[in-house]
C-alpha positions as MATLAB code, in Angstrom:
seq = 'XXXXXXXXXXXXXXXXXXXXXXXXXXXXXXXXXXXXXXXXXXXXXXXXXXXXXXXXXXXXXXXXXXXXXXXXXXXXXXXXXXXXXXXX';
ca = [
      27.343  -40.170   20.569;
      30.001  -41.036   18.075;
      32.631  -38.611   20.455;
      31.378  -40.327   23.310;
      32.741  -43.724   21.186;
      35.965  -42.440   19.887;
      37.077  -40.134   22.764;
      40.471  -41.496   22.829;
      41.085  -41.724   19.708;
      39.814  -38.281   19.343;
      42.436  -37.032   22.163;
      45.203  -38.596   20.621;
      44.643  -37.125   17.353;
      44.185  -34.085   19.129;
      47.423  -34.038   20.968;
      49.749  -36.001   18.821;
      48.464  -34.416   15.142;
      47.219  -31.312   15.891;
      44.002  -31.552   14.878;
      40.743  -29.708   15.822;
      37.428  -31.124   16.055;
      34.126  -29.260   16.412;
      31.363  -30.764   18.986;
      27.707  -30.709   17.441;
      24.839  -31.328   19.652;
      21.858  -32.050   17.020;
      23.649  -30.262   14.546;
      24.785  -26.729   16.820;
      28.402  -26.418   17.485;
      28.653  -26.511   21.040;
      32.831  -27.211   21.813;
      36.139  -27.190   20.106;
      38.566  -29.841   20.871;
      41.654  -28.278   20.337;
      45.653  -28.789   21.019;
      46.339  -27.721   25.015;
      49.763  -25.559   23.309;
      46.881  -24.137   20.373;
      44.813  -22.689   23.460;
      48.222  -21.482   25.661;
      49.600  -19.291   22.614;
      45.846  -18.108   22.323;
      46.071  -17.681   25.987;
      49.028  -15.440   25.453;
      47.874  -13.555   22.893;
      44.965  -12.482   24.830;
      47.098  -11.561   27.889;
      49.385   -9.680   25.980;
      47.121   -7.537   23.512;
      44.373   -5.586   25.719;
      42.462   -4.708   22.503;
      42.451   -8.166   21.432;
      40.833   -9.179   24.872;
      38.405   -6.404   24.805;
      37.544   -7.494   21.420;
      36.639  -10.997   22.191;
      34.826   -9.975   25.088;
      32.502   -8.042   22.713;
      32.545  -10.859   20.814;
      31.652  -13.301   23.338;
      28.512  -10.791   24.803;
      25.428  -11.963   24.392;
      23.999   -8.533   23.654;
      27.149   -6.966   22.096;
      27.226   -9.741   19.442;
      24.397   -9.167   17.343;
      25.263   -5.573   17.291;
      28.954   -6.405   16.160;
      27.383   -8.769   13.384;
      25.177   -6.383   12.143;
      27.483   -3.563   11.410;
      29.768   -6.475    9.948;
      27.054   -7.105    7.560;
      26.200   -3.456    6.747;
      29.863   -2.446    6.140;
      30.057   -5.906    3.559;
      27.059   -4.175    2.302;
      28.378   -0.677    1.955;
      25.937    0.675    4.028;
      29.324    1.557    6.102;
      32.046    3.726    5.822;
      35.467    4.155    7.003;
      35.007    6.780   10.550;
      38.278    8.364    8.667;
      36.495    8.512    5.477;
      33.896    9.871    7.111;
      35.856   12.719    8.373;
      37.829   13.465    5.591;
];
């Protein structure tokens, strides 16, 4: 509702300052209003780093993700260790 009441002055803040705002629907993020040049440079960077794409596809994947976030939290754990460290 209160987006809905601001919009424009959300936008401008947006465009002219750079800011971000997040988009809550009964407290769960839902959007990010960001800066259109913010999201072209991200743009780039995704077309021009195929790893990076292929990571935030994995990222993005609803079954991929709670794999990826469970090994995050076993490696913060130690449960994890370095493949190379592994070998070594």
């Amino acid at each position: 509702m209160q987006l809905r009441q601001q919009l424009g002055e959300v936008l401008e803040r947006v465009y002219y300052q750079f800011q971000q705002f997040r988009v809550l629907r009964k407290d769960k993020p839902m959007a990010r209003l960001v800066n259109e040049d913010y999201m072209q440079a991200i743009d780039y960077l995704i077309g021009s780093d195929p790893a990076l794409a292929d990571t935030i596809a994995l990222m993005l994947n609803d079954e991929a993700a709670p794999i990826l976030k469970e090994g995050a939290k076993e490696w913060r754990s130690g449960q994890r260790i370095p493949l190379d460290e592994a070998l070594s």
